[in-house]
N, C-alpha and C positions, 0 to 999 in steps of 0.2 A: 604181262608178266610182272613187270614193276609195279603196278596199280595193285594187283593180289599181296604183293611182298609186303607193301607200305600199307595196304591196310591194316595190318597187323600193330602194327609201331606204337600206336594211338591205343589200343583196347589191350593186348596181351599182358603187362604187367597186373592190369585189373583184375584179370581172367587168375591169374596165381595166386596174387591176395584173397583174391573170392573163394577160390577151390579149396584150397590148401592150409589158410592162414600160417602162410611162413614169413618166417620175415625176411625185411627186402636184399639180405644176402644169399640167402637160396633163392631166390627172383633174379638177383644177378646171374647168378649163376646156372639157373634155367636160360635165361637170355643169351649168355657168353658160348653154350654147348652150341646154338647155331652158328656162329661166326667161327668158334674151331673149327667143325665140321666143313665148313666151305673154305675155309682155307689149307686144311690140307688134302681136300680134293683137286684143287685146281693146277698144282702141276702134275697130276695123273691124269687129268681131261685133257690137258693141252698134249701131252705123248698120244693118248687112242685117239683124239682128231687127227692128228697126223697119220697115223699105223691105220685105222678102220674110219676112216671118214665122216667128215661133217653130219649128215641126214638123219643117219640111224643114231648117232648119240644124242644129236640134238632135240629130235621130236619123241626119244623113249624116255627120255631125262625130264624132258615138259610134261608127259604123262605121269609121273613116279611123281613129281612135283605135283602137278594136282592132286592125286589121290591121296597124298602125305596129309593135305589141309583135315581129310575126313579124320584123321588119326586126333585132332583136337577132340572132339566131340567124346571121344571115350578116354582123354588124359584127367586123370581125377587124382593123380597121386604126384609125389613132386619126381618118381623117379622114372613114370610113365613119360611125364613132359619133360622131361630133361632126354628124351629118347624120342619123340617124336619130333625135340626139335631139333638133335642133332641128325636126323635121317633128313627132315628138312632143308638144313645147313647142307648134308653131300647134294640134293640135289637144286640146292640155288647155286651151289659152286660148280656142279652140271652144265645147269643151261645158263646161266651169265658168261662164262666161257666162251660157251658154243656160240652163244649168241652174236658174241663182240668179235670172238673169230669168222663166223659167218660175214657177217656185215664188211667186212674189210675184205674178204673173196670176192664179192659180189661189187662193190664200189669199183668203177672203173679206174683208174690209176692216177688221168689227169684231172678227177672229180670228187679223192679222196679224202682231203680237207672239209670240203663243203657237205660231203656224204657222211664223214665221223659227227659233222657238227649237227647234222640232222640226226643222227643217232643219240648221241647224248642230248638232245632239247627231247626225246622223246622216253629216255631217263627220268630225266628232271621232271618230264611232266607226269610217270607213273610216280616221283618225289613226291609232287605236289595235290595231287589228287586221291593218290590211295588212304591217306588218312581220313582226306573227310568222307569221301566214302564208303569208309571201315566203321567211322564214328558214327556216321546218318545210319547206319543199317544196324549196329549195334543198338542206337537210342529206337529202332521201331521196332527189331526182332530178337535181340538179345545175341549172345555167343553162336549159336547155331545157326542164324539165319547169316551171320557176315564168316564161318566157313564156309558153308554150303554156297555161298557168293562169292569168296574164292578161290573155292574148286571149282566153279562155274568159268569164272575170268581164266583161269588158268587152263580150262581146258579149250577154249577159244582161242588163246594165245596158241595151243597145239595145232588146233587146226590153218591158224594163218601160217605158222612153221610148215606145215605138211604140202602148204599148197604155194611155198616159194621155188625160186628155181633156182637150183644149189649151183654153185660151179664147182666142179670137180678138178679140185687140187692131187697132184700126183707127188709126190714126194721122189729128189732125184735116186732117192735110195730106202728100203724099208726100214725105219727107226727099229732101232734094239735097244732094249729097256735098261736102261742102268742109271745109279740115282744121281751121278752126277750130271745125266745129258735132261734132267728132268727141269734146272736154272739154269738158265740163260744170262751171263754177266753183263751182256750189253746194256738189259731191262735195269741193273740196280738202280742206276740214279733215279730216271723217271718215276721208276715203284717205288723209290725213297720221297721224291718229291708228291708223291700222291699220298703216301703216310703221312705224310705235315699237313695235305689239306683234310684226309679222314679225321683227323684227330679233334681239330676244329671244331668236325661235325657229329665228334662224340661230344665234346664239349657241352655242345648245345644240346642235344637229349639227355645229358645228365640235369641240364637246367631243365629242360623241358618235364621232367620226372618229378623233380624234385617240386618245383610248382604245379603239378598235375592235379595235387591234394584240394590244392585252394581254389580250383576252378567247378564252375558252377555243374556241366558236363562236357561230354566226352568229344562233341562236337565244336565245342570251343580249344580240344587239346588237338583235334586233328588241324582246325584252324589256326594255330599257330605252326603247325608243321610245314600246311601249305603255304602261309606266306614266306616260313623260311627257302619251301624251292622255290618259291618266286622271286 
């Protein structure tokens, strides 16, 4: 699922300059509508994993997720892609959710340090791969061949979801929806201390952008992506 997400990082601003010829503040702002989108899905994901359960949101969320990638292939206008990518954004704020809530169900309790840590190395390594990846299939098939690649990975990612074994959490009471019970004050500091290191790592793909120009191709931009998750 991460490998699909990060191939994109490396080729999609190209794809907007190409299509469109806008300049690079409508490209921001094509890029910014998916990270809205996933972030104000995600404390309405974490209320119906509670309320309607892990399974079904997680493996309908990874389907909607792949088939969103097909929605590239006919975005030719900048208000088309500004819509394909915010529909993208609600369902990576979907299944990353579900995902990182799953994973902590399933990890047995005295093995949950060691089992988050195996989670995130395999983050890091959809980080570290999905660019060159995006980049390699970009430089042999163009746009169309690295969606249709994926929506391929991402529908693979469903079927390993489909054929996990969920543990069924029971909530000691049925959550009712109101918008204050949607934050959790415990989370502020930790999710404050993860804003300081995201930030960082906006830092560096504004570098990584800004030098994109001067590089020979696209496989040398994913190559810089990968060495930074490594």
């Amino acid at each position: 699922m991460c490998s699909a997400y990060y191939s994109l990082i490396s080729t999609l601003p190209g794809l907007y300059l190409h299509r469109t010829a806008s300049p690079k503040s409508v490209v921001g702002l094509v890029l910014a509508s998916y990270i809205v989108a996933s972030v104000l899905v995600r404390p309405f994901t974490g209320f119906g994993l509670d309320k309607y359960g892990r399974k079904t949101i997680f493996i309908v969320s990874l389907l909607f997720y792949a088939f969103v990638f097909n929605g590239y292939l006919v975005a030719w206008t900048v208000a088309v892609m500004i819509l394909v990518r915010f529909i993208h954004g609600l369902t990576w704020g979907l299944t990353t959710t579900s995902n990182s809530t799953v994973a902590v169900d399933i990890i047995p309790p005295d093995k949950r340090g060691q089992g988050i840590g195996y989670f995130g190395i395999s983050t890091t390594l959809g980080m570290a791969l999905g660019p060159v990846i995006g980049s390699s299939i970009f430089q042999h098939g163009g746009y169309s061949a690295m969606f249709i690649a994926g929506f391929i990975i991402s529908l693979a990612s469903m079927g390993m979801a489909a054929s996990m074994r969920f543990t069924d959490v029971v909530p000691s009471r049925s959550p009712e929806f109101k918008f204050s019970a949607l934050f959790e004050t415990t989370t502020l500091l930790p999710s404050f201390n993860l804003l300081l290191i995201m930030i960082t790592y906006g830092g560096m793909l504004s570098l990584w952008h800004c030098m994109g120009g001067s590089w020979e191709s696209e496989i040398l931009q994913g190559f810089f992506l990968f060495m930074h998750a490594v």
